[in-house]
C-alpha positions as CSV (number, residue, x, y, z in Angstrom):
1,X,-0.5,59.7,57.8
2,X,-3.6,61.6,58.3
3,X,-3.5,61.0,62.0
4,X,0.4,62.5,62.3
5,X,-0.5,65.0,60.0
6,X,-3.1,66.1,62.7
7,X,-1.0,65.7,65.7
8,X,1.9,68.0,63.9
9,X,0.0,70.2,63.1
10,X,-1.4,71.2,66.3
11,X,1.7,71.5,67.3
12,X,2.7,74.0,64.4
13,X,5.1,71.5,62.4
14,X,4.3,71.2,58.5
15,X,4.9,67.5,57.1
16,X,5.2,67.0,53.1
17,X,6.2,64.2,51.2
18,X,9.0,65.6,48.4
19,X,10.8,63.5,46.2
20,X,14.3,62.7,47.1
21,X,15.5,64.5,43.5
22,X,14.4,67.8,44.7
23,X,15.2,67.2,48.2
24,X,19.2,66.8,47.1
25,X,18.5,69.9,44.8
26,X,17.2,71.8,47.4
27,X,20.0,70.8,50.2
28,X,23.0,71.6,47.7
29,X,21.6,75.1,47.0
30,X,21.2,75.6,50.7
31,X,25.0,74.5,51.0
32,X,23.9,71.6,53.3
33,X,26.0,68.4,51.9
34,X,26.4,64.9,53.3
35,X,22.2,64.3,52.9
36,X,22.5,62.9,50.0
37,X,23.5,59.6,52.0
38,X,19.8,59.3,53.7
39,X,17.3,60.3,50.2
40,X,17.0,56.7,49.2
41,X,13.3,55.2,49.3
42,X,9.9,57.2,51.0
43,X,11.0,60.3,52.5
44,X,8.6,62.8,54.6
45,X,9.9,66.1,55.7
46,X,8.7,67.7,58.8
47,X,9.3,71.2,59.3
48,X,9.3,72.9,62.9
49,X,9.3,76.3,63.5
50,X,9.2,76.9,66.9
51,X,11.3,74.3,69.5
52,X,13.7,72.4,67.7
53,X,13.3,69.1,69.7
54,X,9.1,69.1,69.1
55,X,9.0,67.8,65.8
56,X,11.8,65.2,66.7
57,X,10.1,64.2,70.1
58,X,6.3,63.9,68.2
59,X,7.5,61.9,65.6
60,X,10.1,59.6,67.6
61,X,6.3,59.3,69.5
62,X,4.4,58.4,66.3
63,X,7.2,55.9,65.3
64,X,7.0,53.8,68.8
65,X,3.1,52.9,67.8
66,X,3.7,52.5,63.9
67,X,6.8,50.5,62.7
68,X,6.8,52.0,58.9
69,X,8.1,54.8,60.5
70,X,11.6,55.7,61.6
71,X,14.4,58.1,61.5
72,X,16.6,58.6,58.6
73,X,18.1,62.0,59.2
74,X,17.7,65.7,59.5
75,X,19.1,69.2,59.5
76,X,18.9,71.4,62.3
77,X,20.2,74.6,62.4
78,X,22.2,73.9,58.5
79,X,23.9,71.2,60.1
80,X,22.6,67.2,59.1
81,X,21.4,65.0,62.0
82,X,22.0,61.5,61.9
83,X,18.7,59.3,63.2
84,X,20.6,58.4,66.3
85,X,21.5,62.3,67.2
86,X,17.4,63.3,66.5
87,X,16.3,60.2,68.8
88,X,18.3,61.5,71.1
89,X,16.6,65.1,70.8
90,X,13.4,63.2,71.1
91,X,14.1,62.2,74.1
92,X,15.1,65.4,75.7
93,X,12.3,66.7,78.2
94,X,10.6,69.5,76.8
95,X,11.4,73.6,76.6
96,X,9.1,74.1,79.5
97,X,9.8,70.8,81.4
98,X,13.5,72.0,81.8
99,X,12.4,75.3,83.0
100,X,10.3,74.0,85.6
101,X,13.0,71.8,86.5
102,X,15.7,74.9,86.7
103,X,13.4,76.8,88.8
104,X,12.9,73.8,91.1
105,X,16.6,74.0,91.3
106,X,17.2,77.5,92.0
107,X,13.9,77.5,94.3
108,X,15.5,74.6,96.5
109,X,18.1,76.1,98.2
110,X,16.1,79.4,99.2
111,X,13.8,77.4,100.9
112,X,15.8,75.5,102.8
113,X,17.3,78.7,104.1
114,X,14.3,80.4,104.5
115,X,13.4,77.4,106.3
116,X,16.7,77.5,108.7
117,X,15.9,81.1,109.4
118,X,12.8,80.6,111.0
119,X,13.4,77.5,112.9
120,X,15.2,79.5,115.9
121,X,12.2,82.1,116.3
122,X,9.8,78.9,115.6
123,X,11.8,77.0,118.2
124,X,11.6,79.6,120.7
125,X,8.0,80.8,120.0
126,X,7.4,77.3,120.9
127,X,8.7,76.7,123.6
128,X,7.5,80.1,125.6
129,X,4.4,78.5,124.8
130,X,5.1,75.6,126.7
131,X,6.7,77.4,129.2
132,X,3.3,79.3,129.2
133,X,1.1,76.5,129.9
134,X,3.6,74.7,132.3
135,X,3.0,77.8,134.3
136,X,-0.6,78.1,134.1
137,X,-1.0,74.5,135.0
138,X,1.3,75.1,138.2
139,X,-1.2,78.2,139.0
């Protein structure tokens, strides 16, 4: 526990245990129903502020290394999660990982162009050079 409390927490995501009695309490005054399903045994509750998938994806990492620990549910944005919609949040490439891969995107195309618009001068710059030392050889 101490080494996932670290790991969250460098990552800005609180972790507390709560008992499942206040949990239910808390989720009925928040108007979130249907958790009541998934407070049964040990429950720890991570909360992430910033990107919705980071406490998912470090957990769903801490799990694969320690067995104990799985997925029962979750509530993002006042709606519950089931485990297998937060696994699949966990496995979603990161905020910055998908930007990088939508400017690759974008950036792809241009440079191709840019490419195919300074082939013909390239082409020809190339060949006057050849044409220049055909001519000096001749000489």
């Amino acid at each position: 526990m101490t080494e996932l409390r670290r790991r969250l927490r460098a990552a800005k995501i609180e972790l507390k245990v709560i008992k499942n009695t206040f949990l239910a309490r808390a989720f009925e005054k928040q108007g979130i129903a249907g958790m009541g399903q998934y407070l049964a045994g040990p429950t720890v509750v991570a909360f992430g502020y910033d990107e919705p998938a980071a406490a998912a994806r470090l957990l769903a990492q801490f799990a694969r290394d320690n067995k104990e620990l799985h997925f029962k549910a979750g509530v993002i944005e006042g709606r519950v999660a089931g485990a297998d919609l937060l696994q699949a949040l966990a496995d979603l490439p990161s905020r910055d990982e998908l930007l990088a891969r939508v400017l690759w995107v974008l950036r792809s195309p241009l440079s191709a162009m840019a490419g195919a618009l300074a082939a013909p001068a390239q082409n020809m710059a190339l060949a006057l050079a050849a044409l220049e030392r055909k001519r000096g050889a001749a000489a």
